[in-house]
C-alpha positions in Angstrom: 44.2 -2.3 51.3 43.3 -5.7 51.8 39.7 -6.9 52.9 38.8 -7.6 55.9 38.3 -11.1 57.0 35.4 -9.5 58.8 33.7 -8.9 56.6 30.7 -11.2 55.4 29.2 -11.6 51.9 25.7 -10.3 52.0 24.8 -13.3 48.9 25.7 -16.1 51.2 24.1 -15.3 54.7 20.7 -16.3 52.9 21.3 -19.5 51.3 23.0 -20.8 54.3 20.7 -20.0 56.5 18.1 -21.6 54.4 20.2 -24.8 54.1 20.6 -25.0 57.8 17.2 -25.2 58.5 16.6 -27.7 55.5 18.7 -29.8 57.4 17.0 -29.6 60.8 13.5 -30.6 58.8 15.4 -33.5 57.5 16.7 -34.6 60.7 13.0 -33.7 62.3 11.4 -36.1 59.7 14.1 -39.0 60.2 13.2 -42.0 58.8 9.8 -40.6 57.1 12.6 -39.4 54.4 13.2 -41.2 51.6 16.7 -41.5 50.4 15.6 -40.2 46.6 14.3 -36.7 48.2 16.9 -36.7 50.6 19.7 -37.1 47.6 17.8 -34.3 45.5 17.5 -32.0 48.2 21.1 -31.9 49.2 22.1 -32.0 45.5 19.9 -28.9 45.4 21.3 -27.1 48.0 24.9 -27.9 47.3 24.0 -25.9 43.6 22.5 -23.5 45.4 25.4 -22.8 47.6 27.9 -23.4 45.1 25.9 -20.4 42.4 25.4 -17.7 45.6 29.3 -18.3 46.4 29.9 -17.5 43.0 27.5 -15.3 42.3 25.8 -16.3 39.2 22.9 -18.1 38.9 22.7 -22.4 38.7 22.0 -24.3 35.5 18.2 -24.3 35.8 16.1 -22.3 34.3 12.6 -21.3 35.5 10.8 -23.5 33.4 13.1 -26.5 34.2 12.8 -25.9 37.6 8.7 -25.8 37.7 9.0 -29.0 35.6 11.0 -30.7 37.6 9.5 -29.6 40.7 5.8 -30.8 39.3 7.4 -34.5 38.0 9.4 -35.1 41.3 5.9 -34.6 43.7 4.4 -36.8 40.9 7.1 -39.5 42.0 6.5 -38.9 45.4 3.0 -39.4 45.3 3.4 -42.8 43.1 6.1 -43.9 45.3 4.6 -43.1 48.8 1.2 -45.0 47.9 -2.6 -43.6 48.0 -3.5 -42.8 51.7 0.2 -42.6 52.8 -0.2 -38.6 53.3 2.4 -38.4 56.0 4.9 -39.9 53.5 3.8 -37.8 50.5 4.0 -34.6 52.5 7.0 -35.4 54.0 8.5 -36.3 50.4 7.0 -33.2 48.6 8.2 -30.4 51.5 11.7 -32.0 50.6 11.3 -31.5 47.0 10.2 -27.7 47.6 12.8 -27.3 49.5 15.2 -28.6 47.1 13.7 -26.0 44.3 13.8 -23.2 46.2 17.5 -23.7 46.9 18.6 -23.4 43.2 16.4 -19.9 42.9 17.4 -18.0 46.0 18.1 -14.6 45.4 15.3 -12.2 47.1 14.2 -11.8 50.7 11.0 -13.1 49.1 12.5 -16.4 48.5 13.9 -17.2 52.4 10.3 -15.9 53.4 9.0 -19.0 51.2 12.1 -21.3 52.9 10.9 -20.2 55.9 7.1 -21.1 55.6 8.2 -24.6 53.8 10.3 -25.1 57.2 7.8 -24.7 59.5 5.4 -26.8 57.5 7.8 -29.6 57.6 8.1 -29.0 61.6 4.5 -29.4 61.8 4.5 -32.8 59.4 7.4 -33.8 62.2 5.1 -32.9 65.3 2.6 -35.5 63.9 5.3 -38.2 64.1 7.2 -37.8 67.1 6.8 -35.5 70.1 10.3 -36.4 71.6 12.8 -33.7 73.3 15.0 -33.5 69.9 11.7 -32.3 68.3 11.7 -29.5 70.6 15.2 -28.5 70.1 14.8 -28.8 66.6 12.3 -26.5 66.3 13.9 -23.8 69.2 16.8 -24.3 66.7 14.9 -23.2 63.4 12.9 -20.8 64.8 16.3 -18.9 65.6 17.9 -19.5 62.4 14.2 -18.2 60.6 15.2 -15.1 62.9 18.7 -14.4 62.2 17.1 -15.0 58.3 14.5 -11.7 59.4 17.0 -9.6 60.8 19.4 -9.7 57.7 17.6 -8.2 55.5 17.9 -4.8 57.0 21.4 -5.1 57.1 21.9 -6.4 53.8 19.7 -3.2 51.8 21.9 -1.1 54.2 24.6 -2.9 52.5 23.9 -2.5 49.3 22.4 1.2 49.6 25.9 2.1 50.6 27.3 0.5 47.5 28.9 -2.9 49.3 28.1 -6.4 48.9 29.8 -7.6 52.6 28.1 -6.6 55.6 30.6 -5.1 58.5 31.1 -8.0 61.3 30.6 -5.6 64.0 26.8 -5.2 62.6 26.7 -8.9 62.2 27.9 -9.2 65.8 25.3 -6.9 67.1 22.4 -8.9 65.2 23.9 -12.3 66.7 23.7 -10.4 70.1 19.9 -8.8 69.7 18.6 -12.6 68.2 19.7 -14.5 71.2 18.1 -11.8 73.8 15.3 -11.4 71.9 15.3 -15.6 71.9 15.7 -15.2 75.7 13.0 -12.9 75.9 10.7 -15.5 73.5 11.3 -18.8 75.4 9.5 -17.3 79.0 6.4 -15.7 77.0 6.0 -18.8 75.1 6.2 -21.1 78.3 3.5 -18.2 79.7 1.3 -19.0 76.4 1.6 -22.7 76.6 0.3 -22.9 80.2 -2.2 -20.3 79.9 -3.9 -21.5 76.5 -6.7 -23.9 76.2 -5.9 -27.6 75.4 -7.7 -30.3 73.3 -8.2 -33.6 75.3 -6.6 -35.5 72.5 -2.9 -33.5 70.9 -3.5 -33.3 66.7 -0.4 -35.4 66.3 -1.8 -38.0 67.8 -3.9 -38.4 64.8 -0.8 -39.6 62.8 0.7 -42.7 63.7 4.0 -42.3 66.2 7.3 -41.9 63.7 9.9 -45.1 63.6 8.2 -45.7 67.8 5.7 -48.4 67.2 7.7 -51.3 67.7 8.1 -53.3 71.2 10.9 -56.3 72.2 7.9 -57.6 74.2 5.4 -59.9 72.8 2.2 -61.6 73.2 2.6 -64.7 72.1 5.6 -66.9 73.0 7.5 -68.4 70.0 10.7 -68.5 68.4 12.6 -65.1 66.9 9.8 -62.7 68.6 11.8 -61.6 71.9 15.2 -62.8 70.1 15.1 -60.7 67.1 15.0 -57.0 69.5 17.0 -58.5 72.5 20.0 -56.4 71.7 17.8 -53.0 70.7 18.9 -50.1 73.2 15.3 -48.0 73.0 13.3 -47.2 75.8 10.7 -49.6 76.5 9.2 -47.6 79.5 10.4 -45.4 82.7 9.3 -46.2 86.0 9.8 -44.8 89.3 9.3 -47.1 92.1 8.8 -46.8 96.2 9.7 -48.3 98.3 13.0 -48.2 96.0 14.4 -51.6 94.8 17.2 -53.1 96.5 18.4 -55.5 93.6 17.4 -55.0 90.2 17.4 -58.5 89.1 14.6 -58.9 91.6 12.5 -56.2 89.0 9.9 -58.9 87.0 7.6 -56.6 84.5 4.5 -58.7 84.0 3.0 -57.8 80.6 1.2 -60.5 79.3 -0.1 -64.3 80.9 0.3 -67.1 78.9 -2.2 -70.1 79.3 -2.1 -72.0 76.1 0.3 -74.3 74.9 0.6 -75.0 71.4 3.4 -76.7 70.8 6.4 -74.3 70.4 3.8 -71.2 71.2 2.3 -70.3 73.7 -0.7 -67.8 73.5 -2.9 -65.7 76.0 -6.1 -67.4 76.7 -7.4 -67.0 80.7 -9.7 -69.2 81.8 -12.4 -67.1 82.6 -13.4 -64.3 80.3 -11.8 -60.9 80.7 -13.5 -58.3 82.4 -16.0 -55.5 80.8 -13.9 -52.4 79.7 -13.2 -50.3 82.3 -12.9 -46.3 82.4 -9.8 -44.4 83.8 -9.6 -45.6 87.6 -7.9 -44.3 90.5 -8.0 -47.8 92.6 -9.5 -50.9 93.3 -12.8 -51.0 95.6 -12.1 -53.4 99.3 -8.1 -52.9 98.5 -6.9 -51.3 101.9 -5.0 -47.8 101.5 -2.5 -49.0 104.3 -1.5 -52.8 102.5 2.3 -53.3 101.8 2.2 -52.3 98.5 5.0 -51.2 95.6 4.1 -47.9 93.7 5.0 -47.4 89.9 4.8 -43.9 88.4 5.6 -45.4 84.7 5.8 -43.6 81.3 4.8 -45.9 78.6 6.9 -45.1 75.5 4.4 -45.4 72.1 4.2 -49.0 71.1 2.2 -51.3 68.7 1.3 -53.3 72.2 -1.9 -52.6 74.0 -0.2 -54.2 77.6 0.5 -52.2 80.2 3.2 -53.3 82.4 3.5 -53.7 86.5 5.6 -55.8 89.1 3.9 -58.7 90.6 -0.2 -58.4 90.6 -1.5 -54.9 90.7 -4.2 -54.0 93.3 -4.7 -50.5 92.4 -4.1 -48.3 89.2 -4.4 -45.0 87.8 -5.0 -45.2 84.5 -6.1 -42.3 81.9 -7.0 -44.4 79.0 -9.8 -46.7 78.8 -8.6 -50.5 79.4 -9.4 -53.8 80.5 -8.7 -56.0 83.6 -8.4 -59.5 83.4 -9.1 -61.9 86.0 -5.1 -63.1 86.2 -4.3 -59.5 86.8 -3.1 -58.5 83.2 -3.9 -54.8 82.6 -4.8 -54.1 78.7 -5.4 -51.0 76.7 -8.5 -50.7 74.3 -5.9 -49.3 72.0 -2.1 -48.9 71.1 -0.4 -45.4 72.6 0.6 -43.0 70.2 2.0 -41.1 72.5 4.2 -41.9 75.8 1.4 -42.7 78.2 1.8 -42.2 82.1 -0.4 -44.1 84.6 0.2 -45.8 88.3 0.2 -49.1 89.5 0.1 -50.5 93.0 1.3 -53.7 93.2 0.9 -56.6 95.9 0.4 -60.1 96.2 -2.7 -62.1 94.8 -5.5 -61.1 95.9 -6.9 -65.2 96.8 -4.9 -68.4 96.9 -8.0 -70.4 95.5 -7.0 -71.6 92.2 -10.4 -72.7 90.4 -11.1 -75.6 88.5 -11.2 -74.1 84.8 -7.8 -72.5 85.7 -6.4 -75.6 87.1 -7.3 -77.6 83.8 -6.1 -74.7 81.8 -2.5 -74.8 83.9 -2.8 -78.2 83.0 -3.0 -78.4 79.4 -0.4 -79.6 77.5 0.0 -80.7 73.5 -1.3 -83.8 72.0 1.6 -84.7 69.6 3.9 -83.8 73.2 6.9 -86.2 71.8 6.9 -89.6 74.4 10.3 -88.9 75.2 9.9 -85.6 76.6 6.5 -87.4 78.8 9.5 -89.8 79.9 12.1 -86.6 80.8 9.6 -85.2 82.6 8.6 -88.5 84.8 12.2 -89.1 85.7 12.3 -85.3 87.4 9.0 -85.4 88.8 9.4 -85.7 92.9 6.8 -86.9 96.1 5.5 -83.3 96.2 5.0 -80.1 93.4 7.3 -78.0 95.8 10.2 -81.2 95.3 9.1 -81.2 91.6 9.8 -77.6 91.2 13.1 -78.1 93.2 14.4 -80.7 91.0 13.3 -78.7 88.0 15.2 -75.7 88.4 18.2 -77.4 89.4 18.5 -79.7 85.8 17.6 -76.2 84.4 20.4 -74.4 85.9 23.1 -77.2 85.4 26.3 -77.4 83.3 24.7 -78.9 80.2 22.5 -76.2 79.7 23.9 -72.4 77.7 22.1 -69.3 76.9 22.1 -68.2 73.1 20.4 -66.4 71.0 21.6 -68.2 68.0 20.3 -71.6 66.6 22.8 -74.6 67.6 24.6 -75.6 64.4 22.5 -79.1 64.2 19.6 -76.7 63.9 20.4 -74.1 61.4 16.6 -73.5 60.7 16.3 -73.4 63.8 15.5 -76.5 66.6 12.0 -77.3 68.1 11.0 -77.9 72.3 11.9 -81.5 72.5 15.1 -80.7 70.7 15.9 -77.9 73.0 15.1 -80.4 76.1 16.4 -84.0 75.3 19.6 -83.1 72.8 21.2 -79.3 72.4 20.0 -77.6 76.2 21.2 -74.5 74.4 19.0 -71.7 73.4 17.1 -68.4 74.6 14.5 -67.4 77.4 11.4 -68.5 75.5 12.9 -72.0 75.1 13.7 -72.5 78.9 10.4 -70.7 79.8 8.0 -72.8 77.2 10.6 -76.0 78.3 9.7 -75.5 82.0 6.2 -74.7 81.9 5.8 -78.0 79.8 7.7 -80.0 82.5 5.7 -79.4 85.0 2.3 -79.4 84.1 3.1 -83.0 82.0 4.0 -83.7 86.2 1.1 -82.7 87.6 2.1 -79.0 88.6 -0.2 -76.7 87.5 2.1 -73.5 85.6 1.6 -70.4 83.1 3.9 -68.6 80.6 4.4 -64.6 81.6 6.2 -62.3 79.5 7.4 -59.1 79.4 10.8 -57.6 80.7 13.5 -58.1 83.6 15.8 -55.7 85.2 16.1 -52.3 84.9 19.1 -49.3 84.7 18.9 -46.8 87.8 19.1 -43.2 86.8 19.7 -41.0 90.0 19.5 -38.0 88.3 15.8 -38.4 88.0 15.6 -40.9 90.4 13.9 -43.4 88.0 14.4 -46.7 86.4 14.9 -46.9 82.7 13.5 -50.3 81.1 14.9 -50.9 77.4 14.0 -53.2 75.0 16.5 -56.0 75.1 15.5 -56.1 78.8 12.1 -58.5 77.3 12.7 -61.3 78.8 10.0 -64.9 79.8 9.8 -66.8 82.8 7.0 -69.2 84.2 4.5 -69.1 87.8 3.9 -72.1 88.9 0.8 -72.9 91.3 1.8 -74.4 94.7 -0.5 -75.3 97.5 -0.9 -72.2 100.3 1.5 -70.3 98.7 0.2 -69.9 95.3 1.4 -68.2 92.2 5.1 -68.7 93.0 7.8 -66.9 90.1 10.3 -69.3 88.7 13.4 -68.7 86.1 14.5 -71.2 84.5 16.9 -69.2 82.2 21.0 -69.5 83.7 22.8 -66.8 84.5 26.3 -66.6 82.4 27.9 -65.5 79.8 26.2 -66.1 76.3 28.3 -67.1 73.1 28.1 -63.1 71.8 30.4 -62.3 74.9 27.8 -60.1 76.4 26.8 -60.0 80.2 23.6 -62.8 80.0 22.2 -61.6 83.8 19.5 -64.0 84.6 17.5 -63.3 81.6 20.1 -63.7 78.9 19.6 -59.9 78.0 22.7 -57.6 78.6 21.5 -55.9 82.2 23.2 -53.0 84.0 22.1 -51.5 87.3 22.5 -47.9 86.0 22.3 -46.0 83.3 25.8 -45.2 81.8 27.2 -41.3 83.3 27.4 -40.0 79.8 23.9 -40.7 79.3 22.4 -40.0 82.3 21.6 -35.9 82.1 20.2 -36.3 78.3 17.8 -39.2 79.5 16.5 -37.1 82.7 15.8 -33.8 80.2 13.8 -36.6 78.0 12.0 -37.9 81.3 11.3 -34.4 82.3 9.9 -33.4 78.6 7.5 -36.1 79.0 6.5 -35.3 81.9 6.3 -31.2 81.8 5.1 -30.6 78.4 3.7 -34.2 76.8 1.8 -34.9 79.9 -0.1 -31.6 80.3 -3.4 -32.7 80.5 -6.3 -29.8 80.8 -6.8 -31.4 84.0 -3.2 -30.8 85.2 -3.4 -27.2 83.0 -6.4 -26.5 85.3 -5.0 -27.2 88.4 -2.0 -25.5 88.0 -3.5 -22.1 87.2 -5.7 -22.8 90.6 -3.2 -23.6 92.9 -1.2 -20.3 90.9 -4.1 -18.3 91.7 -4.4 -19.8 95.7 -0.7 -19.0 96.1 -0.9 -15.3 94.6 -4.2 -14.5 96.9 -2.3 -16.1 99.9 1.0 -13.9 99.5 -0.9 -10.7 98.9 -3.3 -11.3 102.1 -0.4 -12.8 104.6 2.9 -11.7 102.7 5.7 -13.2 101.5 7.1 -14.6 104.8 3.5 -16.6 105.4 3.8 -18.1 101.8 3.8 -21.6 101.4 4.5 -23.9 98.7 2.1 -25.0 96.4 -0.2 -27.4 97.5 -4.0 -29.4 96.6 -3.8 -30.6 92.7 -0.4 -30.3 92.0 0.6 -32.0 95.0 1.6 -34.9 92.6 2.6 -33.3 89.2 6.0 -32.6 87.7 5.4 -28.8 88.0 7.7 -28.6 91.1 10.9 -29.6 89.3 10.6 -26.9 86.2 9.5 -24.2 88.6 13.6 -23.0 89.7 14.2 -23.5 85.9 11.2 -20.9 85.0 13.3 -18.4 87.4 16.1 -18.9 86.2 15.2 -18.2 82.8 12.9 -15.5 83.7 16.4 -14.1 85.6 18.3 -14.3 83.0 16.3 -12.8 80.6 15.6 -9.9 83.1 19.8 -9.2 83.2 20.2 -9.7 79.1 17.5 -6.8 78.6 19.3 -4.7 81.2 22.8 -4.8 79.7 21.1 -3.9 76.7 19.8 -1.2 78.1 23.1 0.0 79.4 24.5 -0.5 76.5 22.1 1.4 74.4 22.9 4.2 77.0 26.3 4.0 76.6 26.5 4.2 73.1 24.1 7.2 73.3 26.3 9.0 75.9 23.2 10.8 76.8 22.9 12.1 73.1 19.4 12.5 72.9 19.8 16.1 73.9 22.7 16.8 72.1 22.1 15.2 68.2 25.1 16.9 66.6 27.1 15.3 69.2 25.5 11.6 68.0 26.5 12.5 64.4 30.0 13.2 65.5 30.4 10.4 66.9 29.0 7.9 64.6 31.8 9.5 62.1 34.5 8.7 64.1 33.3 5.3 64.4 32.9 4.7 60.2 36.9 6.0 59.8 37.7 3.7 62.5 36.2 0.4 61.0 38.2 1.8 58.0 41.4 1.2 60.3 42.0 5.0 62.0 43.2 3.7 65.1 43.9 7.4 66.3 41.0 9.5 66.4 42.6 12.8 67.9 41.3 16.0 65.6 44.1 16.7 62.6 44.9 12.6 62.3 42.5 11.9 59.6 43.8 13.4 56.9 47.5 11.7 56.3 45.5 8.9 57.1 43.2 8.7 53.8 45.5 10.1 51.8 47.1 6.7 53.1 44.2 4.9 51.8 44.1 2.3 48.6 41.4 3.9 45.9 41.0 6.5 43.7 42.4 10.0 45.0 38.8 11.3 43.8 36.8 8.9 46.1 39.4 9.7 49.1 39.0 14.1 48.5 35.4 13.4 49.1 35.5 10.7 51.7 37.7 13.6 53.7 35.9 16.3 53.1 32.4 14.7 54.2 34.2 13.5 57.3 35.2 16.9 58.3 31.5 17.8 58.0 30.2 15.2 59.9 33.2 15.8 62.6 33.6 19.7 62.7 31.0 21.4 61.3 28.5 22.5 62.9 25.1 20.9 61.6 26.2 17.0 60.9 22.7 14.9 60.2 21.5 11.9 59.3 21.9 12.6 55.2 25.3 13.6 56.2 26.1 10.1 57.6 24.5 8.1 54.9 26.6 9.9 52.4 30.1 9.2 54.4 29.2 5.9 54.7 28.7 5.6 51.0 31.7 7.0 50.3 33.2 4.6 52.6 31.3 1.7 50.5 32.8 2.7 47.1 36.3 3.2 48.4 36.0 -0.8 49.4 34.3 -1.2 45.9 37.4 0.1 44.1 40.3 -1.4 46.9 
């Protein structure tokens, strides 16, 4: 008789279990791999599979492999660099890794895969704290369990002389893994709530994986908001009210620019920046009831210490120590690590006095300013600054002038202000925004430089706007007399050389975020915001209100209660508390079928064990292929069977035992079903 396709090698379940969750660590890592380890490990692995599917044992002996092991975290320290730990652990987990794939052959060894794993995971959770981190992990953790529960199955296996294990015992560990995973993920969310927290996460002692990186800049120069203006990642999140009706209206002020220094422009207020200031709720003499725009915003990590808000921001709640400067510019004492969540309330100005060291700084222009550029700027200058603004942004937005983010060809290495103005009128945001703000201060109109990013994609699953990178964008304020700071763009809206949608910043926009993409962004939002952003503050309050709401429904009853309210009026909690029951739900039904199941597979046995033995020998000639299991049938049936006629007489007889006689037992059993294991043997 042929063998059963469902049956599965017991030498194979390990090293592919093991290789699975090598490959999770790898992808966990990302880019803190090194191509080297990354090509031995899945060399490794590949020999390792390739000697357990043929079951002998890989080229290496276990001298070799020590060697080798000791040499290749030699090269990963040289290679890495002194201090680089992150790197060298990450480098040398790989390397183990790769070892212990060419010597798997005890449970012992996948208990040391295992522990390697969930090292790596924890190497990982110092770089990155992202939603794929958690599914990586929920991923590994059920894989390390599957690895657990094999080993029973596998010495039962090979106690009954077999080296495949039955897929209907594979099928019922598949089945208890995933309910005993559905029974793991509510107790863990239980733990995770209910445990202390430390003010500042461990990983964010490591620097943030492949996420310190920003398309916005401080400094306004050639190549610095070019270089990211096509990069997709997530600059920040923001959730705004009253909502937006036009997205092109969205300006995120990051940074002011005062200085002009020929084709840069760099911060430098007038006035020096305010003393640091500690985590603030508002802004003392602002009035709660002023017309002013909210901004729930999650920061992703960045190497930029700017925090980012529409127009001027009257009131802010910030967690992290920053600075305020006198032109509204909100600051950081330090880069985020991690994604950082703070408010803004935005408004206009809060004075339209413009002082005199701020006029002469709004003023300033370069001395080696080419004279013809003096001249352009004379012939567009009008009676008034609101007619020299006017005339301005027309010439600006005219025919002659194209957005591009390439050099013109007369400029391969690339073309300087006056070139920009008097000859090619074709370049980037920086270029018009440094060209305008030089314009009009060289006519008398007093103007900054602001940078940071434009637009936004609307994501009405979360109801939030997503800000990316190639959304950095530069435009220019410009003082006018009793209406003050006023926003101008001088970048045209149209269709750049690279055939991509230029909006009004030159950067591709989009109102929402594409349907395919919608759901996975909302699950990263609400990761950030359920797990990241669980402060012991917010930990705190939630076990209070918890505790208000059970001592309300016990003293008034269910049909008084009321939903939560006091601290958590303005957390996240609300949204993950129908997923909690669900889960919790879910969880309840899975352990109840098993239940039933259990009792249906009993039959109520437990009072009758001879009746259990019985059974369980009907079941082992039926995964032999006795499809009729009336009394009398099994005996033209293995005389039917492939093997020797030995094995079969003693197979019978055992199973008439178990079946008719009348004290079956446990040694009974075991003995049928090794029988049953050397008849396959010998087939």
């Amino acid at each position: 008789m042929a063998r059963s396709s469902s049956h599965i090698p017991v030498h194979m379940i390990g090293p592919l279990l093991a290789a699975m969750m090598g490959a999770l660590v790898v992808l966990a890592l990302g880019r803190e791999v090194a191509f080297w380890a990354l090509g031995l490990w899945l060399l490794a692995t590949l020999l390792g599979l390739y000697g357990a599917w043929r079951r002998q044992p890989v080229w290496f002996t276990a001298p070799l492999r020590l060697s080798g092991g000791l040499l290749f975290l030699l090269l990963a320290f040289v290679l890495s660099g002194w201090g680089n730990w992150l790197a060298i652990a990450s480098q040398s987990v790989l390397i183990l890794l790769a070892v212990k794939a060419l010597e798997m052959r005890s449970q012992r060894d996948f208990y040391q895969v295992a522990a390697l794993v969930l090292l790596g995971m924890g190497l990982a959770a110092w770089l990155r704290v992202d939603l794929l981190l958690g599914i990586y992990l929920l991923v590994t953790l059920y894989l390390a369990l599957l690895g657990l529960l094999w080993q029973p199955l596998a010495d039962a296996a090979r106690e009954r002389g077999s080296n495949v294990l039955q897929g209907r015992d594979f099928r019922y560990m598949l089945f208890f893994s995933v309910l005993f995973m559905c029974l793991l993920l509510p107790m863990t969310g239980v733990f995770f709530l209910l445990l202390p927290r430390t003010p500042t996460p461990l990983w964010a002692w490591g620097p943030p994986q492949a996420s310190a990186r920003s398309g916005f800049s401080a400094d306004l120069s050639p190549d610095q908001i070019t270089r990211l203006a096509l990069d997709p990642a997530v600059a920040f999140r923001a959730q705004i009210q009253p909502q937006p009706r036009n997205p092109q209206q969205l300006y995120w002020v990051g940074a002011i620019l005062w200085r002009d220094q020929g084709n840069t422009w760099v911060p430098g207020p007038p006035s020096p920046q305010s003393s640091p200031a500690a985590p603030q709720k508002s802004v003392p003499g602002i009035p709660r009831n002023a017309a002013l725009t909210h901004q729930e915003i999650v920061l992703s990590p960045a190497d930029s210490r700017y925090l980012f808000a529409l127009s001027y921001p009257r009131r802010w709640q910030i967690p992290e120590t920053f600075q305020v400067q006198l032109d509204g510019v909100l600051q950081l004492q330090k880069a985020p690590s991690l994604p950082l969540r703070y408010a803004v309330w935005s408004g206009s100005p809060p004075s339209l006095f413009l002082s005199q060291a701020e006029r002469h700084a709004a003023l300033q222009v370069p001395e080696n300013t080419s004279p013809a550029v003096r001249v352009l700027a004379k012939s567009l200058a009008g009676d008034s600054p609101a007619q020299t603004v006017s005339r301005l942004t027309r010439w600006f937005h005219g025919p002659s002038f194209h957005y591009s983010l390439k050099a013109p060809a007369a400029y391969p290495h690339g073309q300087s202000m006056a070139d920009f103005l008097l000859h090619s009128h074709t370049g980037f945001c920086e270029y018009y925004a440094g060209g305008l703000a030089l314009l009009l201060r060289l006519d008398g109109v007093p103007a900054r430089v602001v940078t940071g990013y434009h637009g936004g994609e609307y994501n009405p699953v979360g109801n939030y706007w997503l800000i990316r990178q190639r959304m950095a964008h530069a435009w220019v304020q410009a003082w006018l007399p009793g209406a003050g700071w006023v926003r101008l763009d001088a970048t045209p809206a149209s269709l750049g050389p690279e055939g991509q949608n230029a909006g009004n910043n030159g950067a591709m926009t989009q109102d929402q975020v594409p349907v395919s993409q919608r759901f996975w962004d909302w699950l990263q939002w609400e990761w950030v915001n359920t797990v990241i952003d669980l402060t012991p503050a917010k930990q705190r309050a939630l076990w209070t209100a918890a505790g208000l709401q059970f001592l309300h429904f016990f003293q008034h009853g269910a049909a008084a209660q009321k939903p939560l309210q006091g601290p958590l009026h303005h957390t996240r909690f609300q949204f993950a508390q129908p997923a909690w029951k669900v889960l919790l739900g879910i969880s309840a039904l899975l352990l109840l079928l098993l239940g039933i199941r259990l009792r249906q597979r009993r039959g109520d046995n437990s009072s009758d064990p001879a009746l259990y033995w019985r059974e369980r020998a009907i079941q082992a000639l039926r995964q032999l292929g006795l499809k009729d299991s009336r009394p009398g049938q099994e005996k033209a049936f293995c005389a039917a069977l492939a093997g020797p006629p030995e094995i079969r007489q003693q197979l019978l007889q055992q199973y008439q035992i178990q079946r008719y006689g009348s004290h079956p037992d446990a040694r009974g059993d075991a003995l049928l079903r090794e029988l049953m294991g050397q008849l396959r043997n010998e087939q």
